[in-house]
Residue frames as qw, qx, qy, qz and C-alpha x, y, z in Angstrom:
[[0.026, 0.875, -0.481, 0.048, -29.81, 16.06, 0.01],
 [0.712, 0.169, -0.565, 0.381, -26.81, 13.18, -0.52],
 [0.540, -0.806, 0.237, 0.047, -25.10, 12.52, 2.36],
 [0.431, 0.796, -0.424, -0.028, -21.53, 11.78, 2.10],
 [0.912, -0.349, -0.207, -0.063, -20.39, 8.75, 3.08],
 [0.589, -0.736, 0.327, 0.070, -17.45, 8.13, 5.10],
 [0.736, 0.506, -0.448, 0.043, -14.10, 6.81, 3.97],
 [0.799, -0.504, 0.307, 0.114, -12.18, 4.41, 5.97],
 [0.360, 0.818, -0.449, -0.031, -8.20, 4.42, 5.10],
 [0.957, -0.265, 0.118, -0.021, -6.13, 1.74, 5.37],
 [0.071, -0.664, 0.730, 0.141, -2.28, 1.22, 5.40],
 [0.935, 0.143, -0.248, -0.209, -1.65, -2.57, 4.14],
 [0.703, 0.186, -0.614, 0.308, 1.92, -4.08, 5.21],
 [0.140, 0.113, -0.653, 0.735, 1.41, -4.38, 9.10],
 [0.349, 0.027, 0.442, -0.826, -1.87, -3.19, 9.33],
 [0.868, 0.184, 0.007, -0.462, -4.25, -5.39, 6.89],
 [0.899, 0.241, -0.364, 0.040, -1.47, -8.08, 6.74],
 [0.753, -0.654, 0.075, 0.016, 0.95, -9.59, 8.88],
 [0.719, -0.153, 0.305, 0.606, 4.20, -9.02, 7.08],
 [0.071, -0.494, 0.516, 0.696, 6.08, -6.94, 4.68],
 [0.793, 0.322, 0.517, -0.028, 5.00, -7.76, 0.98],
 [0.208, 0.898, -0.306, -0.240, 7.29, -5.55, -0.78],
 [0.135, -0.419, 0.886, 0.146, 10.79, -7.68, -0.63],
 [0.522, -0.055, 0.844, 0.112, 8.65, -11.09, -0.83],
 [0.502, 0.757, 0.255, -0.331, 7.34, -9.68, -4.04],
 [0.050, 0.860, -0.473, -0.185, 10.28, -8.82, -5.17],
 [0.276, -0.293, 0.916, -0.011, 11.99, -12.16, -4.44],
 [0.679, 0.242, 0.684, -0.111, 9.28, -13.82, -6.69],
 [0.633, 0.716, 0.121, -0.270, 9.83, -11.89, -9.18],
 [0.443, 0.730, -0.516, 0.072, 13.54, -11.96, -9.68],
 [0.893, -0.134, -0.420, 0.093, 14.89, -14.11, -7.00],
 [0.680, -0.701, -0.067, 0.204, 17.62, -13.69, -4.57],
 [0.742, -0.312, 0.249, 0.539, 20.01, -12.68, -7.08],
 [0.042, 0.731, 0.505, 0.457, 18.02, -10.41, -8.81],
 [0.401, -0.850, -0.328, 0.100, 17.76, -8.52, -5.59],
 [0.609, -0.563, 0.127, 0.543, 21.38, -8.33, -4.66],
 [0.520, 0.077, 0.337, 0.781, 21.80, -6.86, -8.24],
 [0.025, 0.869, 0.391, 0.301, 19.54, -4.45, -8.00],
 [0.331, -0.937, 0.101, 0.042, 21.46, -2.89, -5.16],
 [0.738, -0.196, 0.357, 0.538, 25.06, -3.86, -6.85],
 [0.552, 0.517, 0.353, 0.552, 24.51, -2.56, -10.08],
 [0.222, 0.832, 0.241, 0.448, 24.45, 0.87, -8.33],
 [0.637, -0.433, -0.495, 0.403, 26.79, 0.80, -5.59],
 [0.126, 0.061, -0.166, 0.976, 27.53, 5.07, -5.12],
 [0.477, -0.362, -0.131, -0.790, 23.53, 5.47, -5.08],
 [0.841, -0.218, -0.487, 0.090, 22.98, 2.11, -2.66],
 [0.537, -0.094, -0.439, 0.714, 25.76, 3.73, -0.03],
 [0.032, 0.200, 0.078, 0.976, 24.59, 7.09, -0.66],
 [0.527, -0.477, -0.051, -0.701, 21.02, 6.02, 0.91],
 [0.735, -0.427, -0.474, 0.229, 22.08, 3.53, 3.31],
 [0.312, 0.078, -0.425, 0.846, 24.59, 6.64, 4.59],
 [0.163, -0.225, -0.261, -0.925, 21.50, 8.52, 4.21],
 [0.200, 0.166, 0.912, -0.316, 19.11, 6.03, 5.66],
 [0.371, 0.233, -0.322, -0.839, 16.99, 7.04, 2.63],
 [0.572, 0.138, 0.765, -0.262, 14.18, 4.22, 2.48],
 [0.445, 0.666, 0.114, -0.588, 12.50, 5.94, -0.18],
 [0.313, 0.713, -0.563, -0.278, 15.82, 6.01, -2.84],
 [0.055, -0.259, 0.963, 0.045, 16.78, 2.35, -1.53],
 [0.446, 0.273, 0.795, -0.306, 13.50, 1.18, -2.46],
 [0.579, 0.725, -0.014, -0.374, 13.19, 2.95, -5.46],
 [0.296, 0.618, -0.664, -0.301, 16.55, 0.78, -6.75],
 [0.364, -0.024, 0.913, -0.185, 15.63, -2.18, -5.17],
 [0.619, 0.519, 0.527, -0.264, 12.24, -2.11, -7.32],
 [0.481, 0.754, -0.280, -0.349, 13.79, -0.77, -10.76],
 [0.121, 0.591, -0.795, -0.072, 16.64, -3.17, -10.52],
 [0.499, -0.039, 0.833, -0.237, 14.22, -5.85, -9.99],
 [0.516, 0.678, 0.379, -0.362, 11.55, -4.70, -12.22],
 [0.131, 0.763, -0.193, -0.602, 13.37, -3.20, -14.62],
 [0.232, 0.438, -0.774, -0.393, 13.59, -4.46, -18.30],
 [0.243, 0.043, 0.951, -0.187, 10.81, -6.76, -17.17],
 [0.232, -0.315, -0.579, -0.715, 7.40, -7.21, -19.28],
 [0.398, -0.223, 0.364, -0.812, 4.71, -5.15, -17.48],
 [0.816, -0.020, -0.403, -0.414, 2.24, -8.61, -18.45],
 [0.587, 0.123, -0.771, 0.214, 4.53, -11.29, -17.08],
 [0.137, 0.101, -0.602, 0.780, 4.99, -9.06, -13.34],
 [0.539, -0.116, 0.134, -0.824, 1.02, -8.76, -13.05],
 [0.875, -0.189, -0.367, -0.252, 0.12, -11.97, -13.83],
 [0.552, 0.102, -0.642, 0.522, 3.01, -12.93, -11.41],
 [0.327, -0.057, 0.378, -0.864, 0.63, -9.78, -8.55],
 [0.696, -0.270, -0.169, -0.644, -1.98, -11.62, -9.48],
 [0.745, -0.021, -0.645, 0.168, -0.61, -15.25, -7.92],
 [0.453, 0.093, -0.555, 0.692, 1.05, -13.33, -5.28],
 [0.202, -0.321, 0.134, -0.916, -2.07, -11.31, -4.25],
 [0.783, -0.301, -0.354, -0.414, -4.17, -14.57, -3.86],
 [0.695, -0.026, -0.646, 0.315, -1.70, -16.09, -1.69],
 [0.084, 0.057, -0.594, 0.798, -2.00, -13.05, 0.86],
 [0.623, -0.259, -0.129, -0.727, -5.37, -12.91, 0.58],
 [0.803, 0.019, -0.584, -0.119, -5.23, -16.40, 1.19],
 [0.782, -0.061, -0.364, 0.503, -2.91, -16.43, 4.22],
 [0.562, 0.233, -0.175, 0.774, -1.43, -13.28, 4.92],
 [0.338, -0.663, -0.148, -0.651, -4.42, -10.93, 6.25],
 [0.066, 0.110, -0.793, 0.596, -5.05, -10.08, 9.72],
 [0.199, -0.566, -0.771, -0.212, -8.59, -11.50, 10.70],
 [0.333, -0.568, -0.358, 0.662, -8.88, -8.63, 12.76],
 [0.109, -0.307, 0.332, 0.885, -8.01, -5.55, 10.62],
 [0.160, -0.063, -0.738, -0.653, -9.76, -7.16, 7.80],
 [0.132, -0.643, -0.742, 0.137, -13.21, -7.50, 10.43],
 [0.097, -0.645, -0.162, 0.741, -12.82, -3.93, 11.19],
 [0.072, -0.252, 0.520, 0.813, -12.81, -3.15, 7.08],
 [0.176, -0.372, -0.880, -0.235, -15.88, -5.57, 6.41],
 [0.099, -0.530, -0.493, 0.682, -17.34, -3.48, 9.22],
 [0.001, 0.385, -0.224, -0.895, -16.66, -0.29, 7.52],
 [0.241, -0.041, -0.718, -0.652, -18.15, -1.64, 4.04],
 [0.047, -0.514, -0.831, -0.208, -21.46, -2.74, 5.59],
 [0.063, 0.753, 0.408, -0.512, -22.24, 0.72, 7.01],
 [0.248, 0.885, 0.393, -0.037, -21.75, 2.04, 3.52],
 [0.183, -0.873, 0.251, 0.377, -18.34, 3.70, 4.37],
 [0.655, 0.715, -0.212, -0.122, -16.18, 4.28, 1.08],
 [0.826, -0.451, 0.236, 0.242, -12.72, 1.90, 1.68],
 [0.629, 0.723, -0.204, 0.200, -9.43, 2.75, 0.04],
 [0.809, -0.197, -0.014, 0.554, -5.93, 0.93, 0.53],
 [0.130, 0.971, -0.194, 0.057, -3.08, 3.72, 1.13],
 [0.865, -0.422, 0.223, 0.156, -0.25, 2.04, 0.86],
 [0.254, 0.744, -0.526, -0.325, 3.76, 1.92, -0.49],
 [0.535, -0.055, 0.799, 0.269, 3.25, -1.65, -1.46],
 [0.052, -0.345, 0.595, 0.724, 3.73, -1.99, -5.16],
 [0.694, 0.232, 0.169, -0.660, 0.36, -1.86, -7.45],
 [0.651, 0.077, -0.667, -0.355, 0.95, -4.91, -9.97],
 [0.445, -0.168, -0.879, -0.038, -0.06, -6.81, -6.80],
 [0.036, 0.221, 0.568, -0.792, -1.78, -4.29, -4.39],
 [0.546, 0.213, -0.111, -0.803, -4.67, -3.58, -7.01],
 [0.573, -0.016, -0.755, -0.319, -5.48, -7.30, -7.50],
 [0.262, -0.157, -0.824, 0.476, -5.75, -7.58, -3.85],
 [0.333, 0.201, 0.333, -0.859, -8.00, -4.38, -3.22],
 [0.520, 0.082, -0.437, -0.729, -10.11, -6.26, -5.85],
 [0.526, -0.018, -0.844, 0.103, -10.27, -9.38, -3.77],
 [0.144, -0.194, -0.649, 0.721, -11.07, -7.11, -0.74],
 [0.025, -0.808, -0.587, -0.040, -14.20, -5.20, -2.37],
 [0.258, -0.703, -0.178, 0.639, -12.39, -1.71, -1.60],
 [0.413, 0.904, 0.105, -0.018, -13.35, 1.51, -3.82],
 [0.397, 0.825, -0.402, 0.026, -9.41, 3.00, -4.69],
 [0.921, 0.071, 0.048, 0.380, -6.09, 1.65, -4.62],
 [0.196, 0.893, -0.363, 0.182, -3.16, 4.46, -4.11],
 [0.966, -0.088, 0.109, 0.217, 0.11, 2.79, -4.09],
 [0.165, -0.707, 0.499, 0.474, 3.63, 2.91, -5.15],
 [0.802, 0.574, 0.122, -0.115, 3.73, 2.30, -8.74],
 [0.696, -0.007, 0.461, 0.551, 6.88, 0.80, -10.79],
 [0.144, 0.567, -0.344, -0.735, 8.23, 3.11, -13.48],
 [0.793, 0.346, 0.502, 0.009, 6.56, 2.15, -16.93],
 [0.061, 0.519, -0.460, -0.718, 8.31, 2.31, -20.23],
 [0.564, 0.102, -0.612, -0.545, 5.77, 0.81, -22.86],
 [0.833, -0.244, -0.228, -0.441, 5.38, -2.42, -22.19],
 [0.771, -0.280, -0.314, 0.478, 7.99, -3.06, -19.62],
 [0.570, -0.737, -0.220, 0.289, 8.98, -2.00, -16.70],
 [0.455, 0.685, -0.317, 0.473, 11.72, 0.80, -16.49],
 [0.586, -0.080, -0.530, 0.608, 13.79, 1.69, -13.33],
 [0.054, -0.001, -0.466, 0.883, 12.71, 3.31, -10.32],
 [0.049, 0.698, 0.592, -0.399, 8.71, 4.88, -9.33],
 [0.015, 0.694, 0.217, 0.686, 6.47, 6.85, -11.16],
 [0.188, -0.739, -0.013, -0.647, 6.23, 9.80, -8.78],
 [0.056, -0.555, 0.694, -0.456, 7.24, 9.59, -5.13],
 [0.287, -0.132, -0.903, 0.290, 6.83, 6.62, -2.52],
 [0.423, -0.498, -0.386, -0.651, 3.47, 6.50, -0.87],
 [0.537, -0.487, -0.633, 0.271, 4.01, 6.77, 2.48],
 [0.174, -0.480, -0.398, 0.762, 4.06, 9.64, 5.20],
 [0.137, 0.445, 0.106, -0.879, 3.47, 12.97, 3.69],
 [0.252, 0.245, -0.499, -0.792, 2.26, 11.64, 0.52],
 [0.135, -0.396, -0.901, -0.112, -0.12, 9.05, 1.66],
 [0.133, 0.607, 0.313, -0.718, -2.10, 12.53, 2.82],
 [0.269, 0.523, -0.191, -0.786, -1.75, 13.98, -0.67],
 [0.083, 0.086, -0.940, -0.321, -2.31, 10.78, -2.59],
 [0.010, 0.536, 0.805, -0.255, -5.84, 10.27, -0.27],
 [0.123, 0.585, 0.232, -0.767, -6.82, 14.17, -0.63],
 [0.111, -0.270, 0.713, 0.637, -6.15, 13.86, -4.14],
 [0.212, -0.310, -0.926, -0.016, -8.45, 10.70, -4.20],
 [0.002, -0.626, -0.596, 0.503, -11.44, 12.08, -1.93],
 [0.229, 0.577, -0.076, -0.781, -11.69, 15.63, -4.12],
 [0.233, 0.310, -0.700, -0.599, -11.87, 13.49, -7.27],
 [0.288, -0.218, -0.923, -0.131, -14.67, 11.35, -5.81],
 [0.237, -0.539, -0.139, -0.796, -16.28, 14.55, -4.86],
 [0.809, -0.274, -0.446, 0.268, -15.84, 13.03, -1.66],
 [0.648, 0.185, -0.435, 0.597, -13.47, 15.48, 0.08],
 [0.442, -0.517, 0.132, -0.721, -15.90, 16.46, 2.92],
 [0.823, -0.162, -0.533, -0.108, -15.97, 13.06, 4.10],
 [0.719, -0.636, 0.219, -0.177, -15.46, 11.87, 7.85],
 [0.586, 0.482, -0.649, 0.059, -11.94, 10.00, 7.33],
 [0.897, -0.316, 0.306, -0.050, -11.12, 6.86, 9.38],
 [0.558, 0.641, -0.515, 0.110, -7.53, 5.75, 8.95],
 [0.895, -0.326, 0.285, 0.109, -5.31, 2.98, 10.17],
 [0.582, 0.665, -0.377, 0.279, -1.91, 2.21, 10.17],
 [0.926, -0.341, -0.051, 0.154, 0.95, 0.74, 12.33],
 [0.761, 0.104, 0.050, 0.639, 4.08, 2.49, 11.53],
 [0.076, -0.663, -0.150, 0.730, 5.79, 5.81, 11.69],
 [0.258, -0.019, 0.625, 0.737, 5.14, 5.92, 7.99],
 [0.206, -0.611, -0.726, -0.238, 1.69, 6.37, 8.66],
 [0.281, -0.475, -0.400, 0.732, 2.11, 9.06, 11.01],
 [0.201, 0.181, -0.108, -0.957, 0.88, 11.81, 8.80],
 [0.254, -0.261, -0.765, -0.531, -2.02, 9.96, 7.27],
 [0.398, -0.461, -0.701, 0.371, -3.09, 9.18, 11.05],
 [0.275, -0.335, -0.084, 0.898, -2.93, 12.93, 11.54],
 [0.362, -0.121, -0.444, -0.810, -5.19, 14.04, 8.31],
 [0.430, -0.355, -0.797, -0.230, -8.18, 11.45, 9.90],
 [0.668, -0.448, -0.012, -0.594, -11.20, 12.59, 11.91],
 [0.886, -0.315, 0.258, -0.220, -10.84, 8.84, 13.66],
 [0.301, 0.761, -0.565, -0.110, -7.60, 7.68, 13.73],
 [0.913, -0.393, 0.106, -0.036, -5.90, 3.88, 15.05],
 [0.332, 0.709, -0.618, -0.073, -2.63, 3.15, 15.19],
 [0.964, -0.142, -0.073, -0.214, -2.78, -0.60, 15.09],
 [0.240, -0.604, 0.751, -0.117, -0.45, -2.67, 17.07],
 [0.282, 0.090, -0.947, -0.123, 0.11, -6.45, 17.29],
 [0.215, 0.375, 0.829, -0.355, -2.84, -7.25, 19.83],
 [0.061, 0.413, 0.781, 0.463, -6.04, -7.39, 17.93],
 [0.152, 0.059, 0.296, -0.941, -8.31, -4.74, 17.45],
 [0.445, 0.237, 0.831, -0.234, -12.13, -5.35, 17.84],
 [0.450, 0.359, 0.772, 0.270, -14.43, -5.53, 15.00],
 [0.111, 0.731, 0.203, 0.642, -16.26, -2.05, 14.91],
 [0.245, 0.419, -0.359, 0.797, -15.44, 0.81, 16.99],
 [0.098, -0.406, -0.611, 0.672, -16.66, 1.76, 21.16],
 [0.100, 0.473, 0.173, -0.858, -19.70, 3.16, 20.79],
 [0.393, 0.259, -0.542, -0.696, -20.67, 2.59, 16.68],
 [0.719, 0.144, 0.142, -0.665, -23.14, 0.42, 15.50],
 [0.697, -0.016, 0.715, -0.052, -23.12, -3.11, 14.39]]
């Protein structure tokens, strides 16, 4: 009889890195004046989720108005530069011991995160980890259009995005381990057999109690 192996979840801005990577993503790709037009060019939808305090909507104009009209080629090879540099730099040695952990007992690893895939899938490839669920740029051929395919990947949908994932990797009996640092993570934490909710002090390598 298979057994089924665990799956260890992972949030990424806060919890496998020590910053945001959304904005400074952004800011490489278009610059600082790029940005501010992204949120100019639409100022009744820009008010309408700052009244709103809509993260979601102001992040979905902030990335179209960056992205948008941009060849999908240029902005990947531009994730790929930007994915070595956090690898390089940007990881917490911590987080990223606790993942290494995970991967030598065997346990299946997938990023859940709403950072943006032309540079979150070049990283999970740098990390060794089996999926990649993300917030994806709208495509229109071969450039970018404006806004996310399908919703932002955080709270409720980093649940359905993982369940999604786990049933399609015949997988969705598994023991879930999940991390995360925010209240964006709060449902994901919730779906997991063995949750953490990682703070700034360091957490140790493998869990009280588990095995080398």
């Amino acid at each position: 009889m298979t057994t089924t192996p665990d799956v260890a979840a992972f949030d990424v801005d806060g919890t496998l890195t020590v910053r945001d990577c959304v904005r400074p993503f952004l800011l490489r790709v278009g610059g600082w004046r790029s940005l501010a037009w992204a949120l100019a060019r639409s100022p009744r939808a820009t008010l309408a989720a700052a009244a709103r305090r809509d993260r979601d909507r102001f992040k979905e104009l902030l990335v179209g108005g960056v992205l948008g009209g941009r060849e999908v080629a240029t902005v990947e090879r531009i994730g790929e530069e930007f994915a070595a540099e956090v690898h390089g730099g940007w990881l917490r040695p911590d987080t990223v011991a606790r993942l290494r952990w995970h991967q030598r007992m065997g346990h299946r690893i997938v990023l859940v995160s709403a950072s943006l895939g032309p540079y979150l899938r070049p990283l999970g490839q740098r990390l060794g980890v089996d999926g990649v669920l993300c917030a994806e740029p709208r495509r229109s051929g071969d450039r970018y259009g404006h806004g996310l395919e399908g919703q932002n990947c955080r709270a409720a949908e980093k649940v359905r995005r993982l369940d999604e994932w786990l049933k399609l990797e015949a997988i969705d009996g598994a023991t879930v381990w999940a991390y995360g640092d925010s209240a964006g993570d709060r449902e994901l934490l919730a779906r997991a057999d063995h949750p953490l909710l990682v703070a700034k002090a360091p957490i140790a390598e493998q869990p009280a109690g588990q095995a080398a």
